[in-house]
C-alpha positions as CSV (number, residue, x, y, z in Angstrom):
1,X,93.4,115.8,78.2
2,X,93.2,119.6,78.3
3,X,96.3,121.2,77.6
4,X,98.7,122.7,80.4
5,X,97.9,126.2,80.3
6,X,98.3,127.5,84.1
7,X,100.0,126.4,87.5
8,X,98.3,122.9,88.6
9,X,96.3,123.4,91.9
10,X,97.5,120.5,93.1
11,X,101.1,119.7,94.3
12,X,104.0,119.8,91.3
13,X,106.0,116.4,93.1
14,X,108.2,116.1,96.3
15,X,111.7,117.7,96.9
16,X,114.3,115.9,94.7
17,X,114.0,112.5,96.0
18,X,117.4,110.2,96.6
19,X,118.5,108.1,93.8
20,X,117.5,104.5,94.5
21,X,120.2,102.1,95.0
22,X,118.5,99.8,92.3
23,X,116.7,100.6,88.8
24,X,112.9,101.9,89.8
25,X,110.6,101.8,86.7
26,X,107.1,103.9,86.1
27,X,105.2,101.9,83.8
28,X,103.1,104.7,81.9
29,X,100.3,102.3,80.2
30,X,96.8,102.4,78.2
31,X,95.4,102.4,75.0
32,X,96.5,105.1,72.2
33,X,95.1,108.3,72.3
34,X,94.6,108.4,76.4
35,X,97.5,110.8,76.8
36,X,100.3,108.4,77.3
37,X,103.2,110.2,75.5
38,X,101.8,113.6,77.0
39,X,101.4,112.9,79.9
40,X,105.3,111.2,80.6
41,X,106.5,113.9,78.5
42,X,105.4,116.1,81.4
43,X,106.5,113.9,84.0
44,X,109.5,114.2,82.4
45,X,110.1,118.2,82.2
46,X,109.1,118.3,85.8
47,X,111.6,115.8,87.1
48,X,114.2,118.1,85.1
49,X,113.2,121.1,86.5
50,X,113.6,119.1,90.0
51,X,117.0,117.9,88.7
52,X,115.8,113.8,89.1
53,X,118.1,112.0,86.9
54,X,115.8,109.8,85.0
55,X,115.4,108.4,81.3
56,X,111.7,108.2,79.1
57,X,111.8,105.2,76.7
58,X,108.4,104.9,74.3
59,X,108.6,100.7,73.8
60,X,106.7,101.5,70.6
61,X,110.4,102.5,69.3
62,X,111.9,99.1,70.5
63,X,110.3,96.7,68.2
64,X,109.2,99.3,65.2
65,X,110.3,96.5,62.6
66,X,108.7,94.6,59.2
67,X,108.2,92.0,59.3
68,X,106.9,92.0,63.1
69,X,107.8,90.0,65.0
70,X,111.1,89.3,63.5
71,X,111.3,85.3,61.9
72,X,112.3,83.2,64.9
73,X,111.2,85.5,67.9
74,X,108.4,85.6,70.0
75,X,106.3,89.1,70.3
76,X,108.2,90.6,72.8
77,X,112.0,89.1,72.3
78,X,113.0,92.0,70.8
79,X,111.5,94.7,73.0
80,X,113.5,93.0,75.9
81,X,116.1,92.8,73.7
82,X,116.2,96.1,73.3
83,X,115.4,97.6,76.5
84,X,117.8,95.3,77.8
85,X,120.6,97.0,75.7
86,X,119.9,100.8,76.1
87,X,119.4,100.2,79.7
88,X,122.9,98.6,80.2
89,X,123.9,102.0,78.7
90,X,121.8,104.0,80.8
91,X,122.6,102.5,83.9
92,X,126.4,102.7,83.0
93,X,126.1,106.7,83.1
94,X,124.9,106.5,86.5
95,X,120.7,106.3,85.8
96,X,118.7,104.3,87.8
97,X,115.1,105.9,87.1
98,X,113.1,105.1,83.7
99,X,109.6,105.8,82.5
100,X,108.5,103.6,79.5
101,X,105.5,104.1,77.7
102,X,103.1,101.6,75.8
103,X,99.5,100.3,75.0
104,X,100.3,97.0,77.4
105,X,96.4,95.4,77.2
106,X,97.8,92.5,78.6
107,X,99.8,94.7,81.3
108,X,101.0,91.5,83.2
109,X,102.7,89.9,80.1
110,X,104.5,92.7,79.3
111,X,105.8,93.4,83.0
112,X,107.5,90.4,82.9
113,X,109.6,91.0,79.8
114,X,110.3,94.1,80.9
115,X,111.4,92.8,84.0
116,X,113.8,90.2,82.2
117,X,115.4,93.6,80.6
118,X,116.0,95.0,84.0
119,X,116.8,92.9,86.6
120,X,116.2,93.6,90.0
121,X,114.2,96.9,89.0
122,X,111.5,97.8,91.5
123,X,108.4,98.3,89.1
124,X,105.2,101.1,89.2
125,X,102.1,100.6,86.9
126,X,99.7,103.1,86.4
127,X,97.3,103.0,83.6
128,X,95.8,106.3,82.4
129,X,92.3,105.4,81.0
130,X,89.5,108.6,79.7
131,X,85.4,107.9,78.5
132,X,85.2,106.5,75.0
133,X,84.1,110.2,73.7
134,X,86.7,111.7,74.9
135,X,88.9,109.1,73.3
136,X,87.5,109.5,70.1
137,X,87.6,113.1,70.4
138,X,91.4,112.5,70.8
139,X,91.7,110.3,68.2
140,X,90.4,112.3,65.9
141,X,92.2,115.5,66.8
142,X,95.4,114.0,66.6
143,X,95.6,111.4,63.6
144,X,95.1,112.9,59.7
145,X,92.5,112.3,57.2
146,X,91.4,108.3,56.9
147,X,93.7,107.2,59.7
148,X,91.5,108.3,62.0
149,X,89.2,105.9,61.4
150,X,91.6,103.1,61.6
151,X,93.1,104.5,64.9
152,X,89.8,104.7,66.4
153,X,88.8,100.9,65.8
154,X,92.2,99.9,67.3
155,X,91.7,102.2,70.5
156,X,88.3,100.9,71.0
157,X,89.4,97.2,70.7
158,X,92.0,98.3,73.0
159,X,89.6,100.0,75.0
160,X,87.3,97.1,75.7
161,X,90.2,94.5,76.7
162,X,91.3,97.1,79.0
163,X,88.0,95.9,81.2
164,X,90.2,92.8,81.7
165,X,91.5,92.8,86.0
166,X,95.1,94.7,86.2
167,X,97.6,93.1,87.8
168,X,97.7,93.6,91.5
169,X,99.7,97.5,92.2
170,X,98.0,99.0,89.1
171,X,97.0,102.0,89.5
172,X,94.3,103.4,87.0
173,X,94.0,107.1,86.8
174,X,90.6,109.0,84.7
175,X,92.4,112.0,82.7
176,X,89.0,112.2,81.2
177,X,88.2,116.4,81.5
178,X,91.1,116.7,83.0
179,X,95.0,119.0,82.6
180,X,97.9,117.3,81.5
181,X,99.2,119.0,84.9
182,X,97.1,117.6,87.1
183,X,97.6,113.9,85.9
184,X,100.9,114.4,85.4
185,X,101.1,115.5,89.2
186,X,99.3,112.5,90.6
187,X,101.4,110.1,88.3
188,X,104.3,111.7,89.9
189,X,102.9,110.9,93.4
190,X,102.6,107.9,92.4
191,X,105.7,106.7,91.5
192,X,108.2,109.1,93.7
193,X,105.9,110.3,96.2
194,X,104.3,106.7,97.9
195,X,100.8,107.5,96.4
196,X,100.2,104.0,95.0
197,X,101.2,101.8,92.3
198,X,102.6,99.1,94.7
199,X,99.2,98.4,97.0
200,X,96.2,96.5,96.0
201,X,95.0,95.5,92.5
202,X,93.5,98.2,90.6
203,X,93.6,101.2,92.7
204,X,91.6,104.0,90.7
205,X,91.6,107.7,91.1
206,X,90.6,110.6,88.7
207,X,87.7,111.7,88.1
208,X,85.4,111.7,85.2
209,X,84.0,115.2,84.9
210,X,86.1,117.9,84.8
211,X,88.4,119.4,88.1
């Protein structure tokens, strides 16, 4: 995505929305170098500058262990684990909004664990997806030396299991040629502001040439 450089043209997010009586999660999802940790990272300053309590959480940091997965434990035992843990904590200091970042190919697998973690959370998918040259342009421009290459073959496989049906409430968003403030925006309508994310399977919206 282009970098934020200038006021969005398009609406920053509602007025400073209630806290929610139970846990509401946005599920910030696609395959590595789309803009994920960006994108949520902007997401995030502009619910801060709103004042909108929340917490980010990249699920890359809950099971970053060797051996992987641990001796005994499924693939995803310890990410709920985990999750499970630092959201008892969170929720003890009063949150009850979290954004969690991750690859998540096989999206509805992973809600479920995540799920399990937080019980009773209401749950918002959106998947940012770009064109596979502007994913490798990405890749490139942000990994060093020879593991770029290695990157790139792992976001491509990613890329092409991503043609796989989303779970029904996804909504996929194009950040190809497009500002970090402008996605950023429409996640936010998303999640906060009704825009989606909760309807019919596979909503899309973006566009692929440039605003």
């Amino acid at each position: 995505m282009q970098p934020t450089t200038e006021m969005p043209d398009t609406p920053d997010m509602p007025e400073a929305p209630e806290a929610p009586g139970s846990p509401e999660i946005l599920v910030l999802c696609g395959a590595a170098g789309v803009g994920k940790s960006t994108t949520a990272y902007e997401v995030s300053r502009r619910l801060g500058r709103a004042d909108v309590p929340h917490a980010l959480i990249d699920t890359d940091q809950l099971d970053q262990v060797h051996p992987w997965p641990p001796p005994g434990l499924g693939p995803s035992e310890l990410s709920r684990r985990n999750l499970a843990a630092v959201w008892a904590n969170l929720a003890d200091v009063g949150h009850t909004r979290l954004i969690l970042t991750g690859v998540f190919v096989a999206l509805e697998r992973e809600l479920a664990w995540i799920a399990a973690a937080v019980p009773g959370a209401g749950i918002t998918s959106v998947r940012l997806t770009a064109d596979v040259s502007t994913l490798e342009c990405r890749v490139r421009r942000r990994e060093i030396d020879s593991q770029a290459e290695g990157q790139l073959v792992r976001t491509l496989r990613q890329y092409a299991a991503l043609g796989c049906p989303e779970p029904p409430g996804t909504t996929v968003i194009d950040t190809t040629g497009r500002t970090v403030a402008r996605v950023a925006s429409e996640v936010i309508a998303v999640w906060l502001g009704g825009g989606g994310g909760r309807g019919g399977a596979g909503e899309r919206s973006g566009s692929g040439g440039n605003p």
